[in-house]
N, C-alpha and C positions, 0 to 999 in steps of 0.2 A: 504494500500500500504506500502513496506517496505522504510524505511529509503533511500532519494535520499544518501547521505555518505555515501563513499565506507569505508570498515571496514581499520582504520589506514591512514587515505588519507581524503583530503579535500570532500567537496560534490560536486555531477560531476549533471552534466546533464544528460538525458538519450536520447533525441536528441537538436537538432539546437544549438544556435539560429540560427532563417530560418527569411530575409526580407521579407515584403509584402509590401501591399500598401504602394506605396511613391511619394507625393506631392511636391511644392517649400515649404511647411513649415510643414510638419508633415511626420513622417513613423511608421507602424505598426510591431511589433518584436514579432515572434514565439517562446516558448520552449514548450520541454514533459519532465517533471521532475515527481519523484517516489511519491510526497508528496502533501502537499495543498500548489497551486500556490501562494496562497495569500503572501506566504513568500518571495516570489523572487522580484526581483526590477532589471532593468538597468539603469545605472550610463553611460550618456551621458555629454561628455567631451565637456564643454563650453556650456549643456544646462540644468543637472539639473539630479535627481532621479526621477524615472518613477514606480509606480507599477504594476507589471502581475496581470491581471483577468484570472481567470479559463476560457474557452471558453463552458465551462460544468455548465450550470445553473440548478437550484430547483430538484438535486438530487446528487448522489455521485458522487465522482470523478472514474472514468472509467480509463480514457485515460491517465490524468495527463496535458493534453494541455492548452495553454494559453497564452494571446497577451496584450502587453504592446502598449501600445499608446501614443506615442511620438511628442511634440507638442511644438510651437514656436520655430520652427527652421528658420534659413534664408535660400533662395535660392538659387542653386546652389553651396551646400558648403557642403567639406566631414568632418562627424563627426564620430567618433571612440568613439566605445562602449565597457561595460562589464556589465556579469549580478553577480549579488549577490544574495547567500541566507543568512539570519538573518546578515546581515551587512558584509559577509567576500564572496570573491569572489569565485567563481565556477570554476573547470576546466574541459574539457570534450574535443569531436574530435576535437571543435574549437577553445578550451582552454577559450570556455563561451568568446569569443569574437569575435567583427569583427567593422565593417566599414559602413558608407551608406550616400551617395553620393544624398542630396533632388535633385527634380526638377529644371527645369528653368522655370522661373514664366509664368504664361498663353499668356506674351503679347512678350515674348521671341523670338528673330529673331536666336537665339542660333540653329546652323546645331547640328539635332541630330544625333544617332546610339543605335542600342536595337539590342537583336538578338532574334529569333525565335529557340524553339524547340521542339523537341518532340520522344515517344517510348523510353524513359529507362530501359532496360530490366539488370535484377540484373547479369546475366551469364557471359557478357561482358564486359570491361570499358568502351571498344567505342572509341567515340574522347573525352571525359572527360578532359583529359589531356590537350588535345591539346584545346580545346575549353577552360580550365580554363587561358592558356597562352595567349586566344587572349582577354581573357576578361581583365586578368593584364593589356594588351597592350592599351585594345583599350577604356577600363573605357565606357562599356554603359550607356548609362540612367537607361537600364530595362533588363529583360528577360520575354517572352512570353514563358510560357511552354504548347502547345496545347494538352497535353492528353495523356494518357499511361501512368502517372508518375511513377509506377510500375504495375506490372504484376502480378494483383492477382489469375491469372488462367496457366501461362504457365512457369515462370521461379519456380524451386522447392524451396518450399515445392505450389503445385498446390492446394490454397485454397478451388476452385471451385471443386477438385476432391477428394479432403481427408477434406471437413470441410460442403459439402453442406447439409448434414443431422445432425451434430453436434449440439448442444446445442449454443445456442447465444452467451453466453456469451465467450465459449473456441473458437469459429469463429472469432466474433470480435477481442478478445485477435492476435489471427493466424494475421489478416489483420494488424492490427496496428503494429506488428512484422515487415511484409515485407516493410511498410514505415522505418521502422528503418533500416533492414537491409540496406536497395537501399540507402538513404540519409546521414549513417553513413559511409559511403564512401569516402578515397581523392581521388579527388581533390573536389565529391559532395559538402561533409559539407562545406570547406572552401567558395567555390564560392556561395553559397546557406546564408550563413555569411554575405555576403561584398555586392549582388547587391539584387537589389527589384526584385524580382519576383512575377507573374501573372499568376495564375493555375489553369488550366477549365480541367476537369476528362477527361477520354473517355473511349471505351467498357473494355478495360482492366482494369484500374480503377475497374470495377466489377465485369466481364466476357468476351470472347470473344465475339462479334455482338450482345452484349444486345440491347434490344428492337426492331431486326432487326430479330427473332424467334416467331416462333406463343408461344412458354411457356413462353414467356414476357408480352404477348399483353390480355389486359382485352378486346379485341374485341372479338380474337379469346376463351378466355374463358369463356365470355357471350354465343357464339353459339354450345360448344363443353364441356359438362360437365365432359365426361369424363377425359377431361384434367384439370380438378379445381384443383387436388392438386397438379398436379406438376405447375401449375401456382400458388397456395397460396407459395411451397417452393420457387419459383422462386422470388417472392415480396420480403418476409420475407429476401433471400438472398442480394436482391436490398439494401433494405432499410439496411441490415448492413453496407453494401459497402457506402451508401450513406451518413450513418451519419459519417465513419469514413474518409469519403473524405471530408464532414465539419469541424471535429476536427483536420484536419492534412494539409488540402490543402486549401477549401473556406473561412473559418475563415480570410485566411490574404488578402483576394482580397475586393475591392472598397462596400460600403456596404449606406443603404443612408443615405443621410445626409452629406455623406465625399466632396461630392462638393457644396462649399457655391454659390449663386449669389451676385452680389454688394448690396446689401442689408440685406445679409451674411441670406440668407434664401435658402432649399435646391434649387438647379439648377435644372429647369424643362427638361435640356436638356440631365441631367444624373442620370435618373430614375430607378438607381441602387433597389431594391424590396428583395434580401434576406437578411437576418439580423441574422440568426439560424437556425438551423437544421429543417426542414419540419417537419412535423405531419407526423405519420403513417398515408397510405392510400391517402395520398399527393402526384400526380405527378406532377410536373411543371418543367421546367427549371428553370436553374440558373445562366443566362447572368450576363456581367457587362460592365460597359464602365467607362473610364477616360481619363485623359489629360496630356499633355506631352510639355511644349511648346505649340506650334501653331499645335502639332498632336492629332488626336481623336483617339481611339482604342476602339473595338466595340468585346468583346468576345463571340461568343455563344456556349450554350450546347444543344447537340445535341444527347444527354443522357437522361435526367432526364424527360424527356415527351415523348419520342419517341414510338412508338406503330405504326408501319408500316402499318398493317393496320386499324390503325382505319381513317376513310373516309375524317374527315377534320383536317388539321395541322398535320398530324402524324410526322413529324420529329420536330420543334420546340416547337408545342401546341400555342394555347391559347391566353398565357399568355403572354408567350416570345415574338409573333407577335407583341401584344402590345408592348410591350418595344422597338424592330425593328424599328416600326413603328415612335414612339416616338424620339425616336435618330437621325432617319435619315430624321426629318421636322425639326426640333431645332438645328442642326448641327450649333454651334457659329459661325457667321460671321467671324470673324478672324482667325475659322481653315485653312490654307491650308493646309496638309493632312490628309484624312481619310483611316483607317487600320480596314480591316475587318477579326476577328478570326475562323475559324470556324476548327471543331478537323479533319475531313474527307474533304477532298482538294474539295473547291464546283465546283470545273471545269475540273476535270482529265481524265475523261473516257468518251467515246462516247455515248450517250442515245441509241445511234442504231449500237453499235459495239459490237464484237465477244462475247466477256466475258458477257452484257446483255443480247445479245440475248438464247444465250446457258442456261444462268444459272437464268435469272431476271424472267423469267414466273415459275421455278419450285414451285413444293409445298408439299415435301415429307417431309420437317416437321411439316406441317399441317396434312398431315394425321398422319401423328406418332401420334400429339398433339393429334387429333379425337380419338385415340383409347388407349389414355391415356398409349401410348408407354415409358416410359422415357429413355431405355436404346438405343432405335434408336434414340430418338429427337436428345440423345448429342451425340451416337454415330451411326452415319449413317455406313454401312456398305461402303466399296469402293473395291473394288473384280474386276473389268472391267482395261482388260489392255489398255493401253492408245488407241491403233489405234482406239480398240473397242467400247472402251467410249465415244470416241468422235463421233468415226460414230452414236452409239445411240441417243449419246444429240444433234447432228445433226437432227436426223430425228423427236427425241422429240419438239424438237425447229418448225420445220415444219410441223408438225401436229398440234402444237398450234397457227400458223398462221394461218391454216385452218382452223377449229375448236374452236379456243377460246379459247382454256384448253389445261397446256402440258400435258401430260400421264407421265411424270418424268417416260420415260424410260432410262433402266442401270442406275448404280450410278458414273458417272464419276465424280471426283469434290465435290459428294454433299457435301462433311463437308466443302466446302467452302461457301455454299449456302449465308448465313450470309454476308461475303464480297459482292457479287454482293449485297445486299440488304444494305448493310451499306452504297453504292456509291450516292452521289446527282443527279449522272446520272439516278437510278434506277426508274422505272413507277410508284413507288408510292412516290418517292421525287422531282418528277420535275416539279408541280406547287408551290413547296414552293425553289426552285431552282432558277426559272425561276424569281419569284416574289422577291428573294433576291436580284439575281445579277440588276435588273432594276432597284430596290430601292435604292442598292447602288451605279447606277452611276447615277440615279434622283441626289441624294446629294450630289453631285459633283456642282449643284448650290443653294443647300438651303442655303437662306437668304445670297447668296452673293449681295455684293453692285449692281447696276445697272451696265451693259457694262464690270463688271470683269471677270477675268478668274476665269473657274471653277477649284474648288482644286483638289489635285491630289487622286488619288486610289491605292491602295495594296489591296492584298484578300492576306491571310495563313492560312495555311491549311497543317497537317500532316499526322499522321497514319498507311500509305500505303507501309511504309517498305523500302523507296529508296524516293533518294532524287529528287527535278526536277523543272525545272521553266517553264513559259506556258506563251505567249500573250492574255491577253481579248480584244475582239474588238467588239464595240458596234456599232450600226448604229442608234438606239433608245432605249429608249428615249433620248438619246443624243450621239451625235457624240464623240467616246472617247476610249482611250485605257488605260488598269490595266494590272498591271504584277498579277501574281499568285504563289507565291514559297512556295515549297513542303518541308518541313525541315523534314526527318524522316529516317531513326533513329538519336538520338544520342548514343545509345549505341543496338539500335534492327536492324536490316537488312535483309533482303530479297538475300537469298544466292540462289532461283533457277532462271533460265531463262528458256523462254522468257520475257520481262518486257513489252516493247512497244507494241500494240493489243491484253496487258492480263492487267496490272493492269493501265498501260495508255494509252489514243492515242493519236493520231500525229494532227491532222486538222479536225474538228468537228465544226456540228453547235450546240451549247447549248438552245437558247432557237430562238424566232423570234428577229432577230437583232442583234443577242450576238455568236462571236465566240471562240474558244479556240484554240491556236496552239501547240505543245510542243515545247520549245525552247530547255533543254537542259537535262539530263536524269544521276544522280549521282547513284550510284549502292555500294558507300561505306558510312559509317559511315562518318555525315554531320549534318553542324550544320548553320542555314542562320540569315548573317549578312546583315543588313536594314540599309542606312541612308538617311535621312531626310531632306532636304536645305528647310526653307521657305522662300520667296521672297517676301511676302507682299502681295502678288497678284497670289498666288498659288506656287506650291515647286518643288524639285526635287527631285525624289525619285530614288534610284540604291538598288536591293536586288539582293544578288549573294548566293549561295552554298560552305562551307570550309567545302574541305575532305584534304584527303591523298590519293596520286595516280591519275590512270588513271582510269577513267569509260568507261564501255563499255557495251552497254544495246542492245539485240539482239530483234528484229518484228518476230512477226507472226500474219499472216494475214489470217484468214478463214473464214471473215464474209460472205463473197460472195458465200459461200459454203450453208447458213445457211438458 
C-alpha cells in the first residue's frame, strides 16, 4: 500500500474515524488508513492512548481497516478524540477527529432518544443535512443504520454490473471505493465522527433482492444444474460483499464478550456469536443485540442466511433463530423497552394483498435459473404495457389459485419479482414472521417481576423507499400494542406512485392475533427519531418520521380483481 502522507502535507486518513459500539464505559473507533494500522493510536482527552488493531488478521493488509478499543470510560460523559500516526496527529474529512458521548449505565432511569435509518444512496444528499442538524440539536444516544448503507448495484459506478465477472481482487478494490465515496461525505463523515453507530447490511449492501432469486439459493442449485455457475458466481460475488461489509461496517457492532454479567462473565442474555469475517462456504446471519439504559435493541440480518427457498428458516436460518430465541427468554428484568431491528419492515404489506398476490406465486426466475439463462435471470425482459400487464398477471395470479402453479404469464413487473419476495409478508417468510412478531410480544413479560407491567415494544424496519409508521395489535399471546416505523430513505426515495396497495397496506391481519394498520405514509426523504421514558415498571415510547414538506401517498386497490 502506498504511503497514508499526502506528498508535502501531514498524513490524512483515507476514511473515518466512524463510532461503533458504545457502552457507559467503553466505545469502539473505526479508520481505513493507506498503511499498517498498527501505527495509529487515538488520544482520548481525560482517558488515555489507545492503539488500532488491523481488523485484517493472518494475512495482508487489503482494506487498511481497523478498531481501537477504548476503555475505562465513565458514564454518560462526552469525550473528544484524535487519532495519531507515529506520534503527530492526522488530518483528513474529519480533521482525524470527533467526539462520543458513552452510555447511561444499565440501571439508568435517564429518558433516552436514538434515531433510526436507512437507504443511503450516493446520487443524493437526502436529509443528510438536515438530519446532521437534529442530531447537533438533539445529542442521541445512538444511531441505528438498518441496511443499504451504500448501493453496491445501482448508484454509478454499478459494481454488480461492470465488476460481476472481474477478478476478486479489482471487485473488492470497486466495493471498498463506494464505502468511501458514500461516507466521505459532509455532513456523513462528521456525524458518523461524533455519534455511535449500529450497522446491519441489506440487499444493496450486495445486490438488489439477494437471496430472494433462485441464483442465490443452494436449494434451487442443488435441483437445477444447469444453473451451478451462475450460482458459484453469485457466492463468490456474496462473499466479496460480505467480507467487505465486515471490514467497513460489522467490525464496529456489539461482538461477544462486550456485555459482562455481575460476575463480569459474558451475559447469557446477549449472545452476540460473530467475532470475524465467516469462512468461505459459510452462510449464517449476523445479528447483535445491546443495551442502552433500561432499552434492549435486538438487530437482525436478514441477508446473510437467507435462501427463500430452502424449506426450513429461509429468511433468518438456523443459527440466528437460536440467538432470537435466546434474547427474547433472558430479556433482563429491568428492561423496560425492547426494540426490535429488522432491515425489511416485518409488518408492511398485506400476506393476501395486491402486490403478493400478482407477483408472490411467480417463478420466471427459476426457470431462467433451470436453463442456466443468466442474461434473463438479471435481466427479465418487460415489453407489456401497463393495462396489458396487468390484465395478464391478473389472470396469471388466477390460474394459480386454481391450479397451484402460476404460468408467469406476460412480464408485467417481473424485474420487481425480488421485492414481492424480499417482503415478510411473502408465503415463504411468514412462518418465521409470524413466529417473530409472537416472540417479540411473549417478551414483553420475560422475567418481569410478578403482577408488573409488561415493557414496552418498537419493531424498525426500513428499505422500502418511503417512509411510514403502522399500529401492531396483538390479541395473543398477549394483549398489546407496538408501533412499527418505517425510516427509508435517508438519502434513497421512491419517486413513483401509487404507494398504499403496492408497497404498503392500510389494515391487515398479519398472523393469528396480530394486526397491522398504517398510520401515516412519508413519500420524502426521512429520517425517524425514537424516544424512550422508563418508568420502572415499563416506559414510554413516541417514534415519529423528520422530513421536509408535505407527503402525499396515493391507493390503489385491485386485489378484489385478483
Amino acid at each position: 500500500m502506498p504511503s497514508s502522507k499526502r506528498p508535502g502535507g501531514r498524513p490524512r486518513l483515507v476514511l473515518g474515524p466512524v463510532l461503533g459500539h458504545t457502552d457507559h464505559r467503553s466505545t469502539r473507533i473505526w479508520i481505513q488508513v493507506r498503511d499498517d494500522p498498527r501505527d495509529y493510536a487515538v488520544r482520548v482527552d481525560g482517558a488515555g492512548l489507545f492503539p488500532f488493531e488491523s481488523t485484517e488478521t493472518g494475512g495482508a493488509i487489503e482494506f487498511g481497516t481497523a478498531i481501537a478499543e477504548v476503555r475505562g470510560l465513565e458514564p454518560d460523559r462526552r469525550y473528544t478524540y484524535r487519532i495519531l500516526r507515529a506520534g503527530r496527529y492526522l488530518s483528513g474529512v474529519s480533521g482525524g477527529r470527533g467526539s462520543v458521548r458513552t452510555l447511561p449505565p444499565p440501571e439508568s432511569m435517564t429518558p433516552l432518544l436514538f434515531n433510526a435509518i436507512s437507504c443511503n444512496g450516493a446520487s443524493q444528499l437526502g436529509a443528510w443535512q438536515q438530519f446532521a442538524d437534529h442530531v447537533d440539536k438533539a445529542q442521541p444516544s445512538f444511531i441505528v443504520m438498518m441496511g443499504d448503507q451504500v448501493y453496491l448495484d445501482e448508484d454509478p459506478p454499478d459494481i454488480f454490473e461492470q465488476h460481476f465477472d472481474s477478478d476478486r481482487a479489482t471487485r473488492r478494490r470497486a466495493m471498498a471505493e463506494k464505502y468511501r465515496f458514500n461516507w466521505i461525505r459532509e455532513p456523513v463523515a462528521r456525524l458518523l465522527a461524533n455519534t455511535p453507530c449500529y450497522m446491519v447490511w441489506d440487499d444493496h449492501d450486495i445486490r438488489d433482492g439477494w437471496g430472494s432469486l433462485a441464483s442465490d439459493s443452494p436449494t434451487m442449485a442443488a435441483r437445477h444444474a444447469r444453473g451451478a455457475e451462475i450460482f458459484r458466481k453469485c457466492s463468490v460475488f456474496f462473499e466479496d460483499a460480505r467480507d467487505v461489509y465486515w471490514h467497513f461496517q460489522g467490525c464496529r457492532n456489539p461482538r461477544p464478550g462486550d456485555h459482562l454479567d455481575a460476575l463480569n462473565q459474558p451475559d447469557p442474555a446477549f449472545p452476540n456469536y460473530v467475532d470475524g469475517p465467516l469462512p468461505s462456504g459459510q452462510r449464517i446471519g449476523m445479528p447483535f443485540v445491546f443495551r442502552c439504559g433500561r432499552l434492549m435493541v435486538m438487530v437482525l440480518d436478514s441477508r446473510g442466511a437467507r435462501d427463500v427457498f430452502r424449506a426450513d428458516k429461509p429468511i433468518l436460518g438456523t443459527t440466528q433463530w437460536a440467538f432470537v430465541d435466546q434474547v427474547l427468554a433472558l430479556v433482563p428484568a429491568d428492561v423496560d423497552a425492547l426494540a426490535v431491528v429488522t432491515a425489511t419492515p416485518v409488518a408492511s404489506q398485506d400476506p393476501d394483498g395486491q402486490t403478493q398476490k400478482l407477483m408472490g406465486g411467480r417463478t420466471d426466475d427459476v426457470e431462467a435459473f433451470r436453463r442456466g439463462d443468466e442474461q434473463t435471470l438479471f435481466h427479465p425482459p418487460s415489453k407489456d404495457s401497463k393495462p396489458v400487464g396487468i390484465v395478464k398477471a391478473i389472470v396469471s395470479a388466477k390460474i394459480e389459485r386454481l391450479v397451484g402453479r402460476n404460468p408467469n404469464l406476460g412480464d408485467f413487473q417481473i424485474s420487481n419479482l425480488d421485492e414481492a419476495r424480499d417482503q415478510w409478508s411473502h408465503r415463504f417468510s411468514r412462518p418465521e414472521q409470524r413466529a417473530l412478531m409472537q416472540k417479540a410480544f411473549a417478551a414483553r413479560l420475560a422475567n418481569r417481576p410478578p403482577n408488573a407491567r409488561g415493557r414496552e415494544l418498537i419493531f424498525l424496519g426500513g428499505d422500502i423507499h418511503i417512509g411510514a409508521t403502522f399500529e401492531i395489535s396483538a390479541t395473543r399471546p398477549v394483549k398489546a400494542k407496538a408501533p412499527l416505523l418505517v425510516s427509508s430513505g435517508i438519502s434513497q426515495i421512491e419517486n413513483r406512485q401509487p404507494f398504499v396497495g403496492v408497497y404498503v397496506d392500510q389494515d391487515f391481519a398479519v398472523a393469528p392475533g396480530i394486526r397491522s394498520e398504517l398510520k401515516t405514509v412519508v413519500t420524502q426523504f426521512n429520517f425517524g427519531v425514537i424516544t424512550v421514558v422508563p418508568t420502572g415498571h415499563g416506559a414510554q415510547i413516541q417514534a415519529a418520521l423528520a422530513h421536509e414538506g408535505n407527503s402525499v401517498a396515493f391507493a390503489l386497490d385491485i386485489k378484489d380483481l385478483i
